[in-house]
C-alpha positions as CSV (number, residue, x, y, z in Angstrom):
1,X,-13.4,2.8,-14.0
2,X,-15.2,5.2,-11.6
3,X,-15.1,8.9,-11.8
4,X,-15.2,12.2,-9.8
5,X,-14.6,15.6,-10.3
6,X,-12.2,18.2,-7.8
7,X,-13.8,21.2,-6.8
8,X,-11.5,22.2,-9.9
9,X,-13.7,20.5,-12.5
10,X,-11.2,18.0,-13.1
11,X,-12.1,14.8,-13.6
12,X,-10.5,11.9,-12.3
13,X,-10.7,8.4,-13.0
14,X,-10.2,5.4,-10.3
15,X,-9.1,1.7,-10.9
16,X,-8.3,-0.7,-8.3
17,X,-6.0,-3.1,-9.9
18,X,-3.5,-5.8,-8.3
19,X,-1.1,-3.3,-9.5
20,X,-2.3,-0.3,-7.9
21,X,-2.6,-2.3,-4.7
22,X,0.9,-2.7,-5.0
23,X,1.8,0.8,-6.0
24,X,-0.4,1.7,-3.0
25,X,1.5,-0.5,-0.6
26,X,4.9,0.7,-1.4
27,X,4.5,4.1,-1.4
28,X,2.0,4.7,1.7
29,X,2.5,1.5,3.3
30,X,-1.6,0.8,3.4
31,X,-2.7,-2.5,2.0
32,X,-6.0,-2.0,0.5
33,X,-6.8,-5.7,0.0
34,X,-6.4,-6.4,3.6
35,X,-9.2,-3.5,4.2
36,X,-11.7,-6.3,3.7
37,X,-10.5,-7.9,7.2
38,X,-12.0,-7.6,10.4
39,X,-15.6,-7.0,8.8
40,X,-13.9,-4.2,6.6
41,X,-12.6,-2.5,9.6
42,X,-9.7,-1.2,7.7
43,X,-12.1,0.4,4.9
44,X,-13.4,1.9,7.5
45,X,-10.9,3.5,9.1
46,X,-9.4,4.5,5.9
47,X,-12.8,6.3,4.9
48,X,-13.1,7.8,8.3
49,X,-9.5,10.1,7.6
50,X,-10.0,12.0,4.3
51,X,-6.2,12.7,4.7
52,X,-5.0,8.8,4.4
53,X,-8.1,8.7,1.4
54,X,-6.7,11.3,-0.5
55,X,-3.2,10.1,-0.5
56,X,-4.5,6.7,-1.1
57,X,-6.9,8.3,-4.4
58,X,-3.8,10.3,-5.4
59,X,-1.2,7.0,-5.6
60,X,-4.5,5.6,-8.1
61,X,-4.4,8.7,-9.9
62,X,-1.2,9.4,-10.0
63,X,-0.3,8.7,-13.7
64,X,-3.4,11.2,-14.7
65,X,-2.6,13.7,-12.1
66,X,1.2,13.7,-13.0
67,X,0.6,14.1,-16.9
68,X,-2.1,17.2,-15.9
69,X,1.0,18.3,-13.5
70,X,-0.8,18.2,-10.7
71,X,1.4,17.3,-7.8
72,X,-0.1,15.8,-4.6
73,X,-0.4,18.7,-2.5
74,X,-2.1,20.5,-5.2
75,X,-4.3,17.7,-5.9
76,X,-5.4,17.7,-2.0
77,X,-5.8,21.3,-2.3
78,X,-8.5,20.5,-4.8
79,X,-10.7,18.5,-2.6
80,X,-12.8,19.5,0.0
81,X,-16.9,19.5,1.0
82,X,-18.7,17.6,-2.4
83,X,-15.8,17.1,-4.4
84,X,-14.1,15.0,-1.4
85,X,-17.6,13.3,-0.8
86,X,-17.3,12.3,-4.7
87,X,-14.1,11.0,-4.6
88,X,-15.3,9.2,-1.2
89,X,-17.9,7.8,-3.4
90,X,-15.7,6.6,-6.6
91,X,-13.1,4.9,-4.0
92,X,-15.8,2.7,-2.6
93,X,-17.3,2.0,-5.8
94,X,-13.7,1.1,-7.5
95,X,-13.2,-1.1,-4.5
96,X,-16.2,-2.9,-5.1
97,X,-15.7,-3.7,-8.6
98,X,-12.1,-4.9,-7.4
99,X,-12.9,-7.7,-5.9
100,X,-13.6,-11.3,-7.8
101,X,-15.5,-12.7,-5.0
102,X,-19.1,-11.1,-5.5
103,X,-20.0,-11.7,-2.3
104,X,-17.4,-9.8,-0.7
105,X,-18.8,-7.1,-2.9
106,X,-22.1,-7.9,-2.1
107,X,-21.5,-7.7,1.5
108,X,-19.8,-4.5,1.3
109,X,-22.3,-2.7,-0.9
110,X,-24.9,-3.5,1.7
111,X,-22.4,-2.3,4.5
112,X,-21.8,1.0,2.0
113,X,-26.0,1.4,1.7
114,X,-26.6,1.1,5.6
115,X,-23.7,3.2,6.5
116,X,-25.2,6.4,4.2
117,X,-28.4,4.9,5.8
118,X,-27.6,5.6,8.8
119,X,-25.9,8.9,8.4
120,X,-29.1,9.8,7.3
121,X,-31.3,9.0,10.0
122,X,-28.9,10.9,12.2
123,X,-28.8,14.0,10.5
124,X,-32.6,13.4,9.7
125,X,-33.7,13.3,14.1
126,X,-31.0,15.9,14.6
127,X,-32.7,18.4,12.8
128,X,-35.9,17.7,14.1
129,X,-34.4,17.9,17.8
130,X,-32.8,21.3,17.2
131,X,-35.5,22.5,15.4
132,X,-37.5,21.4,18.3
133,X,-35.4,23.1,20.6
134,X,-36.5,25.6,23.5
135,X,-34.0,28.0,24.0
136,X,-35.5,29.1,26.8
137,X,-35.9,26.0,28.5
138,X,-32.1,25.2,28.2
139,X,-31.1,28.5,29.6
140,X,-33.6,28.1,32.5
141,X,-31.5,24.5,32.8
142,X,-28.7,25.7,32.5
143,X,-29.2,28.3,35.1
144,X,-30.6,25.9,37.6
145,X,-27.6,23.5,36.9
146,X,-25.0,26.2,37.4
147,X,-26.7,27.5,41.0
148,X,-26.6,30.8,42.2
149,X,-23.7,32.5,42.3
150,X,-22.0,32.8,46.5
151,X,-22.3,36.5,48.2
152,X,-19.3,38.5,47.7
153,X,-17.2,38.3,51.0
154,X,-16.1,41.5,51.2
């Protein structure tokens, strides 16, 4: 089982089961064992809207949350910035031990690794370029760009 905690200090526990596929499937109408298709282009999608995540998370913790009597908007309101990252983080990782077929799971650990490598390499060279960044020159730019302004006709 993998674990987060809400920005509440709750912790949480995540298992991807047949049955919580299931309970998943009924009540948001999301499939999570077809996430895998397409080169796990659903997983993707589904990590991409952190509304759809947290509603898919909630349906997993649902028994937990419900015995805490936490309903589902309150357990929304608990996530946001790290503790959504978390729970980002404990999906993917309950996914992965979900699957028999260790190469699926190998393949999408390695897909999981390049992605956050990736992310960093962005944020990584856009720092640089804004810390690199001449104010000045982009004003003169953006004054040459815009032209001068047309004589009043009046």
């Amino acid at each position: 089982m993998q674990t987060f905690k809400d920005r509440n200090g709750r912790q949480w526990g995540i298992e991807i089961t047949v049955g919580s596929i299931k309970r998943v499937r009924d009540a948001l109408k999301i499939n999570l064992y077809e996430m895998i298709d397409e080169n796990f282009a659903g997983l993707q999608r589904l990590l991409s809207n952190p509304i759809d995540l947290v509603d898919v998370v909630y349906v997993l913790c649902e028994t937990s949350a419900k015995s805490a009597g936490v309903s589902d908007v309150q357990f929304g309101e608990s996530l946001s910035g790290e503790s959504l990252n978390s729970m980002a983080d404990a999906f993917i990782a309950a996914f992965i031990d979900f699957f028999p077929d260790r190469r699926q799971a190998a393949v999408l650990q390695m897909l999981v690794a390049k992605s956050k490598e990736t992310v960093a390499r962005m944020c990584e060279e856009s720092e640089k370029a804004i810390a690199n960044l001449d104010v000045s020159s982009v004003v003169a730019s953006l004054k040459k760009k815009s032209g001068t302004q047309p004589e009043s006709a009046v």
